[in-house]
N, C-alpha and C positions, 0 to 999 in steps of 0.2 A: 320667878323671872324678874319682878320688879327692883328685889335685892341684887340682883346678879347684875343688873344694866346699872343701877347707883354706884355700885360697888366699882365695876370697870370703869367709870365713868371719874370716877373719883381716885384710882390707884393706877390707869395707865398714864404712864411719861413717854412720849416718846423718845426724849432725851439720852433715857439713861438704857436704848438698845433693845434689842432683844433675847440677851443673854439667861441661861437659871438664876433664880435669885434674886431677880425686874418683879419685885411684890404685882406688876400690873400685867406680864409677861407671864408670872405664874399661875395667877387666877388664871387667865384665858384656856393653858393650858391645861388645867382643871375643870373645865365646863365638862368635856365630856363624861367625865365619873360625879358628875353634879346631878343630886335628888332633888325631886321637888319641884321641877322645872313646869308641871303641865304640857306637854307638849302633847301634840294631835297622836293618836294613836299610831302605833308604827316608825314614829317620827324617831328620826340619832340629830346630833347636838356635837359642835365641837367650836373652840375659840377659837380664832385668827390674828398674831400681832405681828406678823412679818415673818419672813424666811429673811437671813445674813443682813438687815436692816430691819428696825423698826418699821410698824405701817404708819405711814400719817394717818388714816382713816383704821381703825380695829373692827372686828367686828364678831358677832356670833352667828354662823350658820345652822340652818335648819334642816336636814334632809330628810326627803321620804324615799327610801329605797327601792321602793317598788318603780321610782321614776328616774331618780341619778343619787349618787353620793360625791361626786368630783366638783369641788365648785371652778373646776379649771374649764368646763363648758355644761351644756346643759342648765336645765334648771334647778332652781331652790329657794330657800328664804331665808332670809337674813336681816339682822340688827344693826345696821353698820351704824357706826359712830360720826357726827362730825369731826372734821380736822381741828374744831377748838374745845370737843366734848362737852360741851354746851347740850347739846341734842341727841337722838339716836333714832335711825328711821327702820321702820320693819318693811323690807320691800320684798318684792317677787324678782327676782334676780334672774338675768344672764351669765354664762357662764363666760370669762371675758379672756382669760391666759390663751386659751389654746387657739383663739381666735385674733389676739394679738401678732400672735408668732405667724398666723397666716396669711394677715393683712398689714401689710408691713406700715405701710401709710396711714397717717392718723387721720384724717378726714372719710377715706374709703371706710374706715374702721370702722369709728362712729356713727358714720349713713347708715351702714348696714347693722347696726345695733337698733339704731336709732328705729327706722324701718321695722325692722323687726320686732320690737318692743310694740311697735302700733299696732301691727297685725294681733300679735297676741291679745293684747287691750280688747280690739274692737270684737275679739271672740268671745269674751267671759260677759257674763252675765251684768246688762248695762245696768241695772238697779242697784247691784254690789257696785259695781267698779266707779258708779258713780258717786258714790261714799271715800273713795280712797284716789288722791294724789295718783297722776302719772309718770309723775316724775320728782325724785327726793334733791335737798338742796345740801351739801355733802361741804362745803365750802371748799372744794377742791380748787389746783389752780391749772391752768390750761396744760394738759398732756398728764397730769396727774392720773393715778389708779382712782381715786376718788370720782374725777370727771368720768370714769369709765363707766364705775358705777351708777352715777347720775344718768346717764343716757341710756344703759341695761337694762334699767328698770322698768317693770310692765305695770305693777300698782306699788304703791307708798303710802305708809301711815308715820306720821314724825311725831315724838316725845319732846317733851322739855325735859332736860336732867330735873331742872328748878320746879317740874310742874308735874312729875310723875304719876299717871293715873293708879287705882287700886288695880290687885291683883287680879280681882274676876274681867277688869276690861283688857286689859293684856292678853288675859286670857283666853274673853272671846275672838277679839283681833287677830291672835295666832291662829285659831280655830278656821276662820271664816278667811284667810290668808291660805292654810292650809288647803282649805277647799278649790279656792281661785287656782291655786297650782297645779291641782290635778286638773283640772280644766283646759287651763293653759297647755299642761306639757300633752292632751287628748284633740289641741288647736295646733300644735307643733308637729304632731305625727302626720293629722289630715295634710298641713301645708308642706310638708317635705312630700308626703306621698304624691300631692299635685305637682309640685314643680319638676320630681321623679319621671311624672308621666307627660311633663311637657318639654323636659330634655328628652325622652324617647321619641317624640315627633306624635305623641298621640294629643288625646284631649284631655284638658286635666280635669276637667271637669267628671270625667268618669274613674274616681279613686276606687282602688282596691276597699270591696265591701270591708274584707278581712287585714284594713292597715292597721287596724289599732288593738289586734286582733293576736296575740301570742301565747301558741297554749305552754304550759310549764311540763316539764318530765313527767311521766307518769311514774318513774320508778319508785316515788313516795320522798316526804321532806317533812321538816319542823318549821314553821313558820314562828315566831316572837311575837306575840299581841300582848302589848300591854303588861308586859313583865312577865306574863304566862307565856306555856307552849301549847300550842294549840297543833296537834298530830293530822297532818292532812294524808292521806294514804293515795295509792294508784287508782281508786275506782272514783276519787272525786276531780283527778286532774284529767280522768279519761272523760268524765263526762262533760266536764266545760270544754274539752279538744273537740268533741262529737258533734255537742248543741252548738258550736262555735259556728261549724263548718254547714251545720243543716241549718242553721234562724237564717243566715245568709240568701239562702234559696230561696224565704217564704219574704224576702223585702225588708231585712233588722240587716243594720249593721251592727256587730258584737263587738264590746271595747272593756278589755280585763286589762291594757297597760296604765299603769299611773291611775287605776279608781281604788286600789286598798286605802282601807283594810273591807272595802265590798269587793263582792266575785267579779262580779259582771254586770254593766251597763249596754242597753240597748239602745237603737233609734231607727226608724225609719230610714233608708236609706234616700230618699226621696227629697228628708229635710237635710241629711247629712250633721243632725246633732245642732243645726241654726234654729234656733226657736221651734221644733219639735216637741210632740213629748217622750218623757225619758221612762223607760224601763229598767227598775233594779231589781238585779238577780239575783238571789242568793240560793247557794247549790250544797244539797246536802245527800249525804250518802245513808240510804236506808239498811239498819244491821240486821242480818239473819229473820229476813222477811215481818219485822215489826219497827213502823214508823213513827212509834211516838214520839222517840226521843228528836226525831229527825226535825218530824213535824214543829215540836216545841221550841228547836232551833233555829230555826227558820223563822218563825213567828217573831221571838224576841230578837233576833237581828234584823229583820226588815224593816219592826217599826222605830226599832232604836235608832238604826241608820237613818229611815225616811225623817225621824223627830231631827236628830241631831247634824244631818246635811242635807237637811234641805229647810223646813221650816224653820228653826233656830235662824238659818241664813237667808229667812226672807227668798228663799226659790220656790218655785211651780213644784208641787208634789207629784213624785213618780207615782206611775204605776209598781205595783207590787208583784212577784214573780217569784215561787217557788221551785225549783228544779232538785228533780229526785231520783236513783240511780233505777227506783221502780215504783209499782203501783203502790199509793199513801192509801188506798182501800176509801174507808169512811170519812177518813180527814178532809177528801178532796173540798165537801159538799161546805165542811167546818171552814175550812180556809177563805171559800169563796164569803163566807158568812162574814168574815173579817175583815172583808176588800183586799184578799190575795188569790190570787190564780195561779194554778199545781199545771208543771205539765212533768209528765214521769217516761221513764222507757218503756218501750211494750213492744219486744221481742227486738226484731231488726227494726224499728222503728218508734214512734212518739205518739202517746197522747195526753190530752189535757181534759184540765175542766172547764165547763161552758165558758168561761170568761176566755181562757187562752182559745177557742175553738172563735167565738169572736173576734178578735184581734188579728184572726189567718196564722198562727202560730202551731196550730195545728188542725187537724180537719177532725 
């Protein structure tokens, strides 16, 4: 990534368009078949230097799919350039086109960016976000795209072209950027779903347990990790639709939109995901009535996940949660031994190990 931001930094003109053949215009358009990047797991990648004009501001977006790919709304990440490429800031992005065309007026425009962008802020984690800018300085000028940018933004980290840090801090800042996003767009679900329920005439205070909440087909899919496929079949989308709809009932709110490349995060519905603590799920499907391999699975994603998104980033470690399509037999006792707690099917209904039996997750 570090060569890639020099590189643009150094090869776009906005002078000379955005035509084939703009050496600074082509790079861009080459980021997305570009190796080598680090990017967070999951994560696609594509340049930006203008549609039928040059941008004054260029930039490189970052999507995680599981939450949006359109940078015309919604959220993402992105590297935009200053107006004198001097600089380049990694920020948490609003998605600003499609909201232009609905807000015709520039000042209503920006309130409600502007606005927006706080709300999101003041949900993410204040020990991270107080590490990162809320705002990037874009050098745009009044009604610019740049200023749109500027005011979009939910957190910001700025580079010096002149001052470029090493590859591994890039690379945790994407990382730990990455994180803040799915956070954010799991504080954008809650807040749409309140303000849903206070244009109904209800309370919004009482969100749909299940807003953040969307089970996938069960008719089986490939999902992309990591340059692998990873085969997920009908009996593991059935079971996060099932536990989805039943944690519900016991007091957890269930949230699988925007937390890949984990299955499923929990919370008390009580805290609503505000300084609770957090439950990660990881859900595995047991073969032909033997769990080991399942078991093993589970293991080395939950602690690799708990390592790498949460302590790495300086957050409160989850609780651990194994979910299984049946009974893990002897593993159960094993698991708990590891500070993970199994909770499996058992017939028309659910049990667990002493630790889930605790928590009221199952009886």
């Amino acid at each position: 990534m570090r060569e890639l931001l020099i590189e643009v930094a150094e090869k776009y003109d906005r002078e000379a368009g955005c035509g084939r053949g703009v050496p600074g215009q082509d790079l861009l358009r080459s980021v997305a078949a570009r190796e080598g990047l680090s990017l967070p797991e999951g994560c696609v990648v594509g340049g930006y230097g203008g549609v039928g004009g040059a941008a004054s501001a260029p930039w490189i977006g970052i999507f995680d799919p599981e939450i949006n790919l359109k940078p015309q709304r919604g959220l993402y990440l992105a590297y935009i350039f200053s107006t004198d490429l001097t600089s380049v800031t990694l920020t948490l992005q609003q998605g600003v086109s499609d909201l232009e065309k609905a807000i015709k007026e520039r000042k209503p425009f920006l309130t409600h960016l502007e606005r927006q962008a706080a709300r999101l802020h003041s949900a993410l984690p204040p020990r991270i976000a107080a590490d990162w800018d809320h705002r990037p300085s874009l050098g745009g000028r009044r009604g610019s795209r740049p200023e749109s940018y500027e005011v979009a933004s939910v957190v910001a980290r700025r580079y010096e072209i002149s001052e470029m840090p090493p590859e591994e801090v890039l690379t945790r800042d994407l990382h730990v950027a990455a994180s803040l996003l799915q956070r954010a767009a799991a504080a954008r679900q809650s807040l749409r779903s309140a303000t849903d329920e206070e244009m109904r005439g209800g309370d919004p205070s009482l969100i749909d347990p299940l807003a953040g909440f969307k089970p996938r087909s069960s008719r089986g899919y490939v999902a992309n990790i990591a340059a692998n496929q990873q085969r997920k079949n009908q009996h593991h989308e059935a079971l996060i639709e099932a536990f989805g709809s039943y944690i519900q009932t016991r007091g957890y709110r269930p949230t699988n939109l925007g937390v890949h490349p984990k299955d499923l995060l929990l919370h008390q519905q009580e805290t609503d995901g505000e300084g609770g603590p957090e439950w990660l799920v990881e859900v595995k499907v047991v073969d032909h009535g033997n769990p080991t391999a399942a078991v093993r699975g589970a293991v080395g994603q939950l602690l690799e996940y708990s390592y790498f998104w949460y302590r790495e980033l300086q957050l409160p470690a989850p609780h651990l949660l194994a979910l299984f399509t049946e009974d893990i037999l002897a593993y159960a006792p094993y698991l708990e031994d590891q500070g993970i707690a199994s909770i499996w099917r058992a017939g028309d209904g659910w049990a667990g190990s002493p630790t889930a039996v605790a928590w009221g997750m199952v009886d």
